[in-house]
N, CA, C and O atoms as a Maestro MAE file, in Angstrom:
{
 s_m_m2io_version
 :::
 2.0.0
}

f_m_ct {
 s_m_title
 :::
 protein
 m_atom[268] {
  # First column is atom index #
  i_m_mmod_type
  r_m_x_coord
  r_m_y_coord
  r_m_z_coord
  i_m_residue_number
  s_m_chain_name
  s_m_pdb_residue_name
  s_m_pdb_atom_name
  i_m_atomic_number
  :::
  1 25 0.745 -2.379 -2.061 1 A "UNK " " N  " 7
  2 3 -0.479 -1.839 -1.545 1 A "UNK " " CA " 6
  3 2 -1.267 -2.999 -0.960 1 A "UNK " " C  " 6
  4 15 -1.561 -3.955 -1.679 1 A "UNK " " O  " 8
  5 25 -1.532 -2.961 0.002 2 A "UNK " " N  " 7
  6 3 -2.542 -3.812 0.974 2 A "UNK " " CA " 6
  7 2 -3.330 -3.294 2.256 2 A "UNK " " C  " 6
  8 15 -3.379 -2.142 2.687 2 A "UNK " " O  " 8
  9 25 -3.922 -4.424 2.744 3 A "UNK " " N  " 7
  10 3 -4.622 -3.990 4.031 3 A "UNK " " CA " 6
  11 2 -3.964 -4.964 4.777 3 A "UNK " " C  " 6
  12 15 -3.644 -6.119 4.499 3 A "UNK " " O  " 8
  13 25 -3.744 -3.909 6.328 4 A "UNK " " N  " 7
  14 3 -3.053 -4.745 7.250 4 A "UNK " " CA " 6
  15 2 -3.562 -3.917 8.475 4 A "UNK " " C  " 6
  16 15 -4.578 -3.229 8.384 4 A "UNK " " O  " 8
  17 25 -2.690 -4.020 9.835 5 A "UNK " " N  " 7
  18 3 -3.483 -3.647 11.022 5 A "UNK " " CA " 6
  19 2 -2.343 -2.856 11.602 5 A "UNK " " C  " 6
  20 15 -2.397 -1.930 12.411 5 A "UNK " " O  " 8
  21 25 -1.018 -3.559 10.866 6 A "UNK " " N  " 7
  22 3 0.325 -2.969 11.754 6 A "UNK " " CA " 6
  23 2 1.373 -2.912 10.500 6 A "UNK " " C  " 6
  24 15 1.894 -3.909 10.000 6 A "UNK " " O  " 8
  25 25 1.559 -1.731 10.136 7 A "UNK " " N  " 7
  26 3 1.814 -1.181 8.730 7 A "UNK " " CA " 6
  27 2 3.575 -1.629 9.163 7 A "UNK " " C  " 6
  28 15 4.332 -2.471 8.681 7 A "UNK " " O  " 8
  29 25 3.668 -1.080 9.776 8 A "UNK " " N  " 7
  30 3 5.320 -1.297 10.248 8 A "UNK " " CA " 6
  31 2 5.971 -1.996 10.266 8 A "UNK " " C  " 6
  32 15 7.192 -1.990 10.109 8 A "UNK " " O  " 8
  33 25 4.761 -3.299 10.611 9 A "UNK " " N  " 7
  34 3 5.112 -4.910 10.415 9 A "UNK " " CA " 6
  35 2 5.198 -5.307 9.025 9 A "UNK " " C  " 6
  36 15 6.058 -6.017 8.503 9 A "UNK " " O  " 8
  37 25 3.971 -4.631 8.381 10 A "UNK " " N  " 7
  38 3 4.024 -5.288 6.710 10 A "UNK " " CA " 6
  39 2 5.268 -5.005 6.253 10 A "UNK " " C  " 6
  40 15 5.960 -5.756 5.567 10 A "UNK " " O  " 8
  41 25 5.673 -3.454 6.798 11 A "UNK " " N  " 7
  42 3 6.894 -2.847 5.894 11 A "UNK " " CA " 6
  43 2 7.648 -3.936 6.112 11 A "UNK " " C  " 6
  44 15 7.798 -4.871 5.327 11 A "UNK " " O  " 8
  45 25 8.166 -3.804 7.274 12 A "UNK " " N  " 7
  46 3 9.491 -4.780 7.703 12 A "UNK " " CA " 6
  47 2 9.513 -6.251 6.878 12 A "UNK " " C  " 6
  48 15 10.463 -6.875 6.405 12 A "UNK " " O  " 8
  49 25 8.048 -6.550 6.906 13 A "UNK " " N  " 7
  50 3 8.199 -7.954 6.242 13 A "UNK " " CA " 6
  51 2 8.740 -8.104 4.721 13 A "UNK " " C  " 6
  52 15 9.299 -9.093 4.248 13 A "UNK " " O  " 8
  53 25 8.359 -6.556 3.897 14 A "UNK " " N  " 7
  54 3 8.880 -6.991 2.342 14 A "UNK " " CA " 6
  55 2 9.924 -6.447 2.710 14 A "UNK " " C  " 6
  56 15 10.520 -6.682 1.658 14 A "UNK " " O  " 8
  57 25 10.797 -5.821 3.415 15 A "UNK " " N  " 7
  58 3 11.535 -5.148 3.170 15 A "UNK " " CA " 6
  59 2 12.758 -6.723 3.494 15 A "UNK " " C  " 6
  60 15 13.837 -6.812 2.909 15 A "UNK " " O  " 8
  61 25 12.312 -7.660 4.388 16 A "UNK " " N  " 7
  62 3 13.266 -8.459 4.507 16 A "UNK " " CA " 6
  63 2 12.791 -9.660 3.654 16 A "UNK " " C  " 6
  64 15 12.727 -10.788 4.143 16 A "UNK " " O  " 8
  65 25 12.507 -9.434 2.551 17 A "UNK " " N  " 7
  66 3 12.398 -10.376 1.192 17 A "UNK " " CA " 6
  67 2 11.614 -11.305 1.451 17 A "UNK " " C  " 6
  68 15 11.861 -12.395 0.934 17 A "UNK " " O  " 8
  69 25 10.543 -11.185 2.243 18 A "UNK " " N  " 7
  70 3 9.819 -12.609 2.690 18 A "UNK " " CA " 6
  71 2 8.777 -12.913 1.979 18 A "UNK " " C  " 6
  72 15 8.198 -13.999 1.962 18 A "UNK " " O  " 8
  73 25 8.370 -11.388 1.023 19 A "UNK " " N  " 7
  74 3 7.079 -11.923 -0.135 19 A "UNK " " CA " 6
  75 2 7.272 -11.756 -1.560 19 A "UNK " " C  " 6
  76 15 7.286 -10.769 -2.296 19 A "UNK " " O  " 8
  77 25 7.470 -13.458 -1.808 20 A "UNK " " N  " 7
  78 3 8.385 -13.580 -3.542 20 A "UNK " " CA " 6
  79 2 7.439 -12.486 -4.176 20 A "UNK " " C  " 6
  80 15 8.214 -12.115 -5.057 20 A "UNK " " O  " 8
  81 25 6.572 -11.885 -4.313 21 A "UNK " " N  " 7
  82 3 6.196 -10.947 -5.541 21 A "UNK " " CA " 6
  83 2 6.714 -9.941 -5.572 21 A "UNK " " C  " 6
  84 15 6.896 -9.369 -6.647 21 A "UNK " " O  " 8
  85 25 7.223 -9.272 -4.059 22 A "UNK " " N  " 7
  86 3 8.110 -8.350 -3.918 22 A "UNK " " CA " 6
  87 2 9.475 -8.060 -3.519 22 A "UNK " " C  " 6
  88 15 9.953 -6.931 -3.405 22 A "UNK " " O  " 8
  89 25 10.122 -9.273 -3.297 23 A "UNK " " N  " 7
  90 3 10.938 -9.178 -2.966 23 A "UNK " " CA " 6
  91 2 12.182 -8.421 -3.656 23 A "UNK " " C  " 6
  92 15 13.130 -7.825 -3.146 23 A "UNK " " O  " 8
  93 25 11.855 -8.649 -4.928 24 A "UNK " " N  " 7
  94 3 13.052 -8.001 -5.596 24 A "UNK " " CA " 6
  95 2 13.142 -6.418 -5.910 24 A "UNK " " C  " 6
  96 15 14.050 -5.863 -6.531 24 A "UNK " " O  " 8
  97 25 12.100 -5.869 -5.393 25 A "UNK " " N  " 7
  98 3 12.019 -4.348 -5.200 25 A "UNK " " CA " 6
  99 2 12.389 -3.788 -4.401 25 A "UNK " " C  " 6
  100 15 12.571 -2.578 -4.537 25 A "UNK " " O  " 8
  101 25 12.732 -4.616 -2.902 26 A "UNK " " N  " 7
  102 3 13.264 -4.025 -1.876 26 A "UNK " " CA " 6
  103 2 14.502 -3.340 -1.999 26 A "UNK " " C  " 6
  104 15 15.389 -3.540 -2.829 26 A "UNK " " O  " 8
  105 25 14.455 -2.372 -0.926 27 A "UNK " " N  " 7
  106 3 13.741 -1.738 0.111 27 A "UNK " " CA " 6
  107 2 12.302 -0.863 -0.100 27 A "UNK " " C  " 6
  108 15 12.203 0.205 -0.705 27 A "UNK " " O  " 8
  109 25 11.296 -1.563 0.520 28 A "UNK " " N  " 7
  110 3 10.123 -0.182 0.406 28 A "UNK " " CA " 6
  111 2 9.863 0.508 1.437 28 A "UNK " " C  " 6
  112 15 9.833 0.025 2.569 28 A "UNK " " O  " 8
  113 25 9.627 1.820 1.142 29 A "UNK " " N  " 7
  114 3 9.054 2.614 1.659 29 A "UNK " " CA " 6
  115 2 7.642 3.120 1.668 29 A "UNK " " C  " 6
  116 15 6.903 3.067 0.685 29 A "UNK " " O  " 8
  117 25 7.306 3.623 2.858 30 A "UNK " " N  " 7
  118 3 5.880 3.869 2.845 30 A "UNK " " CA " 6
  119 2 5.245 5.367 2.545 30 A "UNK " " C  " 6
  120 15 5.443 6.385 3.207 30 A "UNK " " O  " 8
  121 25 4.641 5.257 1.674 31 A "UNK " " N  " 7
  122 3 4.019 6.888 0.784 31 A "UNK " " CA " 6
  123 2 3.042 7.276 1.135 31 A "UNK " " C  " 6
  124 15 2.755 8.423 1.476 31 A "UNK " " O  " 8
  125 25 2.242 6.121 1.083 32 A "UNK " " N  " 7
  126 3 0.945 6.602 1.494 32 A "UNK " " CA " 6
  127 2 0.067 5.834 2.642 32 A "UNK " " C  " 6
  128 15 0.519 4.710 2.860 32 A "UNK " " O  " 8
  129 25 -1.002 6.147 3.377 33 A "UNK " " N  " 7
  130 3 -1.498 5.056 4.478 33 A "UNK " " CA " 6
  131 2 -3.006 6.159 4.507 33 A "UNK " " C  " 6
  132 15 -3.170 7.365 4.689 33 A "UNK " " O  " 8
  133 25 -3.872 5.049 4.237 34 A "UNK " " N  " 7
  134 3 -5.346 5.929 5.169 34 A "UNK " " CA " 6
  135 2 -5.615 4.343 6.419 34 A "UNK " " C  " 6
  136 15 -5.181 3.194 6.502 34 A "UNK " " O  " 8
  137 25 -6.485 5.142 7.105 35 A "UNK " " N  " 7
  138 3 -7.123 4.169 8.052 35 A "UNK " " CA " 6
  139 2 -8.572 4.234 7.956 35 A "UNK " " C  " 6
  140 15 -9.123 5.286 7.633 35 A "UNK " " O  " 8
  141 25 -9.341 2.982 8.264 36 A "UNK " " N  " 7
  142 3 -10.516 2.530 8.071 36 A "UNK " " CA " 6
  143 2 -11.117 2.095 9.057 36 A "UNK " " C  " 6
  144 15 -10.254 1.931 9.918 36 A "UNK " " O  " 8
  145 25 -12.621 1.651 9.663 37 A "UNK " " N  " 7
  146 3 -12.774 1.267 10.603 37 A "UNK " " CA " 6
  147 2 -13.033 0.080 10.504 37 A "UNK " " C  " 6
  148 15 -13.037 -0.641 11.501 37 A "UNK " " O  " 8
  149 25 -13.390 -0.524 8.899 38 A "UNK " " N  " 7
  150 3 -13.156 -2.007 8.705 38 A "UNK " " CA " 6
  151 2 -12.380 -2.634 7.755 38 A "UNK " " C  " 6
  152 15 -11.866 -2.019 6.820 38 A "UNK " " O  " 8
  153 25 -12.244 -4.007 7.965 39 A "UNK " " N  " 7
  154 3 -11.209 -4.633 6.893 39 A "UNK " " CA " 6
  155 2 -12.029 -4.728 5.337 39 A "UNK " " C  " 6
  156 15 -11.600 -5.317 4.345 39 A "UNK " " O  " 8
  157 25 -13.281 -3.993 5.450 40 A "UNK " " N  " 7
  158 3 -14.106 -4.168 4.038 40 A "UNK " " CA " 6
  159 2 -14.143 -3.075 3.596 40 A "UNK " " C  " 6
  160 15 -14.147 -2.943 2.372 40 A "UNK " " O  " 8
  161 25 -14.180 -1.933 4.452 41 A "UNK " " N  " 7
  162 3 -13.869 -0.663 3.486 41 A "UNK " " CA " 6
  163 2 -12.560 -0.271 2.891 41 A "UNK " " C  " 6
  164 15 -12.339 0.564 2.013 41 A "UNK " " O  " 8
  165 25 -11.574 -1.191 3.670 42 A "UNK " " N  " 7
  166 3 -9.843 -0.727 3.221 42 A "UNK " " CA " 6
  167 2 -9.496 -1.755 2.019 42 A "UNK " " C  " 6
  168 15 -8.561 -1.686 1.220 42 A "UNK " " O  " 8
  169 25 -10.246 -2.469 2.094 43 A "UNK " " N  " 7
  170 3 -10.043 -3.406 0.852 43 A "UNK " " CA " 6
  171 2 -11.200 -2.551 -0.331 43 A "UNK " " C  " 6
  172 15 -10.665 -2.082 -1.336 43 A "UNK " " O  " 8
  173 25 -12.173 -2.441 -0.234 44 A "UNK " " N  " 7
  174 3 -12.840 -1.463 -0.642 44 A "UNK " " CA " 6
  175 2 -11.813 -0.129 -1.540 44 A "UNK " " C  " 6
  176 15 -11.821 0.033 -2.760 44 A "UNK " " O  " 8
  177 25 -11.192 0.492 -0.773 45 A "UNK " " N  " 7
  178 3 -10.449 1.165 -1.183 45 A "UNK " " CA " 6
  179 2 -9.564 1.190 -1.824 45 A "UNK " " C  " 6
  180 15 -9.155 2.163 -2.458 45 A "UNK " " O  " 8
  181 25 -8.790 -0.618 -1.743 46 A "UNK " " N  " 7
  182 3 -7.884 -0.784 -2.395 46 A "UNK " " CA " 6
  183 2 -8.029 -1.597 -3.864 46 A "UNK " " C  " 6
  184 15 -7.297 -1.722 -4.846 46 A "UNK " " O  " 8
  185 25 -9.079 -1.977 -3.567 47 A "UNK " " N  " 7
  186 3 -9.651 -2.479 -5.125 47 A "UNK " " CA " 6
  187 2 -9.492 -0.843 -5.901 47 A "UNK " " C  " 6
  188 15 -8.546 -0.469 -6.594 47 A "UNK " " O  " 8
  189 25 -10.903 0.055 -5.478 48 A "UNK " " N  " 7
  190 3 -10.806 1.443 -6.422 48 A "UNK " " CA " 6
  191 2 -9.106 1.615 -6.740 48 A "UNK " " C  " 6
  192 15 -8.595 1.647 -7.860 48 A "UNK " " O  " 8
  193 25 -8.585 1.689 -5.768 49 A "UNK " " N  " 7
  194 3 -7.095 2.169 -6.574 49 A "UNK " " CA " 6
  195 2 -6.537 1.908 -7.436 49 A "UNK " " C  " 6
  196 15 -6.177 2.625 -8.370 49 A "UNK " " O  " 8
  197 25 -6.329 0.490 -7.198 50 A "UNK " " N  " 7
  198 3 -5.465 -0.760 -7.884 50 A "UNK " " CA " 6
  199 2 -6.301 -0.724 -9.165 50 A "UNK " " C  " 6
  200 15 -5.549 -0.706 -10.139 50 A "UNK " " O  " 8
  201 25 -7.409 -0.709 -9.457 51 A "UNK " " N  " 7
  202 3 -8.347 -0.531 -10.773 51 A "UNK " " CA " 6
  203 2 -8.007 0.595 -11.784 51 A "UNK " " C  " 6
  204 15 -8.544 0.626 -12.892 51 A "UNK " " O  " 8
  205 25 -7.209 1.410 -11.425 52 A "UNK " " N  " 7
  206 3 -6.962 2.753 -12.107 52 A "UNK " " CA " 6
  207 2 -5.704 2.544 -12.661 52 A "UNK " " C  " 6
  208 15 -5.125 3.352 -13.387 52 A "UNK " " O  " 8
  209 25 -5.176 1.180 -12.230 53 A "UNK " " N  " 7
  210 3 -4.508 0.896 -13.351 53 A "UNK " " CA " 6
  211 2 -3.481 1.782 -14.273 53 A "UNK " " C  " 6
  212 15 -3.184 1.556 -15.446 53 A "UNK " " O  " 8
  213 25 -2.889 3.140 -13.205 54 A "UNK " " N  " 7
  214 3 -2.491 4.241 -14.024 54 A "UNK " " CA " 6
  215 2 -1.103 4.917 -13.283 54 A "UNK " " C  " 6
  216 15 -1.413 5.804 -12.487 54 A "UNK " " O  " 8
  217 25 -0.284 4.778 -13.344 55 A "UNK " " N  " 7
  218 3 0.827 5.532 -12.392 55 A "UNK " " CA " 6
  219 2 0.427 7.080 -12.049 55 A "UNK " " C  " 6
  220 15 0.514 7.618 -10.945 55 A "UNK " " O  " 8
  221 25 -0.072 7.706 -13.372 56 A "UNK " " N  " 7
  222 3 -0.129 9.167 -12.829 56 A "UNK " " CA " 6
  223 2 -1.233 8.953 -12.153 56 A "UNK " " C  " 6
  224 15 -1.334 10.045 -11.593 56 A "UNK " " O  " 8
  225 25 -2.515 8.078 -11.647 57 A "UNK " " N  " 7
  226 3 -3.749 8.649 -11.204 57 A "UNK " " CA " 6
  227 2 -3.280 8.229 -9.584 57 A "UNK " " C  " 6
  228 15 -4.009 8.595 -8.662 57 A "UNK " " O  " 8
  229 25 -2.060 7.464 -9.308 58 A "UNK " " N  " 7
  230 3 -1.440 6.485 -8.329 58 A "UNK " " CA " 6
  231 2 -1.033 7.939 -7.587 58 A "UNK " " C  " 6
  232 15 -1.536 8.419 -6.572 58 A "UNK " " O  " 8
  233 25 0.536 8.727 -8.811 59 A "UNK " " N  " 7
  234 3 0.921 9.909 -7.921 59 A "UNK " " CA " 6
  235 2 0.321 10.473 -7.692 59 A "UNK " " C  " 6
  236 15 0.460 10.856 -6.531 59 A "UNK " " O  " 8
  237 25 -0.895 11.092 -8.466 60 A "UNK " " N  " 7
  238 3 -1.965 12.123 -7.894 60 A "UNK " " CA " 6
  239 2 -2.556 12.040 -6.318 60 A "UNK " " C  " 6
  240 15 -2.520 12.977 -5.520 60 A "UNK " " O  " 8
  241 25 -2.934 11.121 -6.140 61 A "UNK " " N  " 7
  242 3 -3.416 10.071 -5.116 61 A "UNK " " CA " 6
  243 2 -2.564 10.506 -3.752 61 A "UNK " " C  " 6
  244 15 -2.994 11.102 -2.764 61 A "UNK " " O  " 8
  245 25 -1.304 10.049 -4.000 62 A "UNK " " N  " 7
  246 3 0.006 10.049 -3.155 62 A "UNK " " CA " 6
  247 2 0.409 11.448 -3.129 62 A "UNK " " C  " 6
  248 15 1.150 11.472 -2.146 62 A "UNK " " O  " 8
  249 25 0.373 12.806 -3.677 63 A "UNK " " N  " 7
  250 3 0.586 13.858 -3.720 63 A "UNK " " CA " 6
  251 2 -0.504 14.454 -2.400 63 A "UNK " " C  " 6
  252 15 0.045 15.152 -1.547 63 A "UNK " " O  " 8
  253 25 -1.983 14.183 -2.248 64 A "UNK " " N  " 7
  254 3 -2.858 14.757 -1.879 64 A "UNK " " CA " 6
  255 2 -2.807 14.215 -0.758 64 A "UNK " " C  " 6
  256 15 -2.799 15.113 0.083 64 A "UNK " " O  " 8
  257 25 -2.744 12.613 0.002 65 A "UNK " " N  " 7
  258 3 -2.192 12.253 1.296 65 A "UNK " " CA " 6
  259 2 -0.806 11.816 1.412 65 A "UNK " " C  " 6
  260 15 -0.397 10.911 0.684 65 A "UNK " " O  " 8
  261 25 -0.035 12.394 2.283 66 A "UNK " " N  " 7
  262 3 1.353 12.805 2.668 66 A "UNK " " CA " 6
  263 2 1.169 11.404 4.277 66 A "UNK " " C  " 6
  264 15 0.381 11.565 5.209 66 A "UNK " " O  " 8
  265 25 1.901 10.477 4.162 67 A "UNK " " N  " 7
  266 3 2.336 9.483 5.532 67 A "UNK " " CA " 6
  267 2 2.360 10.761 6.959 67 A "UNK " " C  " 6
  268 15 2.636 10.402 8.104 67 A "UNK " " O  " 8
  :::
 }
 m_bond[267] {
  # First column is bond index #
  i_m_from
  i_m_to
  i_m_order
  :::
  1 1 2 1
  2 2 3 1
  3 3 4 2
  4 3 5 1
  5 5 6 1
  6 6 7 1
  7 7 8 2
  8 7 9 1
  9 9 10 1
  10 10 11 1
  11 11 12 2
  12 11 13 1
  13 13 14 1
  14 14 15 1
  15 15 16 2
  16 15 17 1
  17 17 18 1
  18 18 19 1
  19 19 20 2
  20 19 21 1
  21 21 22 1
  22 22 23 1
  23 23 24 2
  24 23 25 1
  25 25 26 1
  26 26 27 1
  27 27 28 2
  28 27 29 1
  29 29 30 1
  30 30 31 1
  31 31 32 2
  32 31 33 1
  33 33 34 1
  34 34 35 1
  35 35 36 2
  36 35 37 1
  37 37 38 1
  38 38 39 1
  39 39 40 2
  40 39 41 1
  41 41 42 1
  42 42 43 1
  43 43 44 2
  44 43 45 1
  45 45 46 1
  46 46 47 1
  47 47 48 2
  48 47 49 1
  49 49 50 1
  50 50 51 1
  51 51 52 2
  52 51 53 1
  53 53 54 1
  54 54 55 1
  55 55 56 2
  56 55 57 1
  57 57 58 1
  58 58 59 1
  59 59 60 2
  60 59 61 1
  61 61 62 1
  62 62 63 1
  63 63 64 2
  64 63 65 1
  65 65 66 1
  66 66 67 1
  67 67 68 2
  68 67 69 1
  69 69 70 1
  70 70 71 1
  71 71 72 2
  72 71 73 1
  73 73 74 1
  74 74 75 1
  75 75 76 2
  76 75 77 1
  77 77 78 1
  78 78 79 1
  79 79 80 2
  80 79 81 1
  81 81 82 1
  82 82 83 1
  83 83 84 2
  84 83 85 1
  85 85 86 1
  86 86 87 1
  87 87 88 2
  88 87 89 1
  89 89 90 1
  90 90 91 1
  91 91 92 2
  92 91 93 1
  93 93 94 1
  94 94 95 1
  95 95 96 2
  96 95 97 1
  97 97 98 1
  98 98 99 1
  99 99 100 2
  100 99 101 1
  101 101 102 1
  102 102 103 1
  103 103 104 2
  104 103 105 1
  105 105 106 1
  106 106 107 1
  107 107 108 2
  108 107 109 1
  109 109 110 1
  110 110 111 1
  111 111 112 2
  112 111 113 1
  113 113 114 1
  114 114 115 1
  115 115 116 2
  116 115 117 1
  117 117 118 1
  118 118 119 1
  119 119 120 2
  120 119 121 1
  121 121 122 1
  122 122 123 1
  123 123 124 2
  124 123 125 1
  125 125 126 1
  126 126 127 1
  127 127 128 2
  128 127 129 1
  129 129 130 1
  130 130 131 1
  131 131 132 2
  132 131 133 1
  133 133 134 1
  134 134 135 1
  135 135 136 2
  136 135 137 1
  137 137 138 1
  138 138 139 1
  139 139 140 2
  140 139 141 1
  141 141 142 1
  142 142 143 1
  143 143 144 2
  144 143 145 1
  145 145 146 1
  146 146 147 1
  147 147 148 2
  148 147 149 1
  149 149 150 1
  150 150 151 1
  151 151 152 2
  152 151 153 1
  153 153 154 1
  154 154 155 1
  155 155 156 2
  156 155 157 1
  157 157 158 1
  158 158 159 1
  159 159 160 2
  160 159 161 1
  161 161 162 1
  162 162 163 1
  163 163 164 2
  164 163 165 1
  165 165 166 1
  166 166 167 1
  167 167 168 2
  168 167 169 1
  169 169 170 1
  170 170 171 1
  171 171 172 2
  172 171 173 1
  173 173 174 1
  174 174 175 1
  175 175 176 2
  176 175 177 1
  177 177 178 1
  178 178 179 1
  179 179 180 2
  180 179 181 1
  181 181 182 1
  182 182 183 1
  183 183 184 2
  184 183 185 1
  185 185 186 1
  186 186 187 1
  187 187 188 2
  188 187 189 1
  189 189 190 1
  190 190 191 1
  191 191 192 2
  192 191 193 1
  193 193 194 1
  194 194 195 1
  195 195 196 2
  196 195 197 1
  197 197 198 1
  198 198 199 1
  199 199 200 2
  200 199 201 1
  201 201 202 1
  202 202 203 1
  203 203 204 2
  204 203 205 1
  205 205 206 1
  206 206 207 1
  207 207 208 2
  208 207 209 1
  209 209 210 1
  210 210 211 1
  211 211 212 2
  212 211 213 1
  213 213 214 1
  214 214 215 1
  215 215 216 2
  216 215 217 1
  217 217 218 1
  218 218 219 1
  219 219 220 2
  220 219 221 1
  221 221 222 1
  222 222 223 1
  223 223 224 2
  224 223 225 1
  225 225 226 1
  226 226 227 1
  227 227 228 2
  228 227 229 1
  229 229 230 1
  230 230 231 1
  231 231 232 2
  232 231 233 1
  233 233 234 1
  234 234 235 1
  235 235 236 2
  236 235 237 1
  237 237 238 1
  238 238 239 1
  239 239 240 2
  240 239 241 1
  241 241 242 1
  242 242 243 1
  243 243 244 2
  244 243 245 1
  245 245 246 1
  246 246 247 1
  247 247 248 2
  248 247 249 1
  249 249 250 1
  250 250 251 1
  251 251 252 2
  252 251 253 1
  253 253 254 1
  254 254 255 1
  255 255 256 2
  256 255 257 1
  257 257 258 1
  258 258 259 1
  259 259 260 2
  260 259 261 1
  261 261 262 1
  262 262 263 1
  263 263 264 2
  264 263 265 1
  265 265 266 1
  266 266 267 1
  267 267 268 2
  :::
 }
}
């Protein structure tokens, strides 16, 4: 989960092992995506998430926006 500008690019990048925290999970796929009109509300957003700290409150989340 992050903020970026060109999602396609991020994918591609873990997906070809280039960021040691993730690398060993690859291949990822993308579940979920909102868009923002700044880099402070999408980080904004991604703090609230990442804070919940909870897999089911994660799928809930991911159930209600569909990529």
């Amino acid at each position: 989960m992050g903020s970026c500008e060109d999602v396609g690019k991020r994918i591609k990048f873990h997906n070809e092992k280039r960021v040691p925290s993730t690398k060993r999970y690859a291949p990822w796929v993308l579940v979920y995506q909102e868009n923002f009109d700044t880099l402070s509300q999408a980080r904004k957003k991604e703090l609230q998430i990442k804070s919940r700290k909870s897999r089911i409150a994660v799928e809930k989340l991911i159930k209600h926006f569909k990529v």
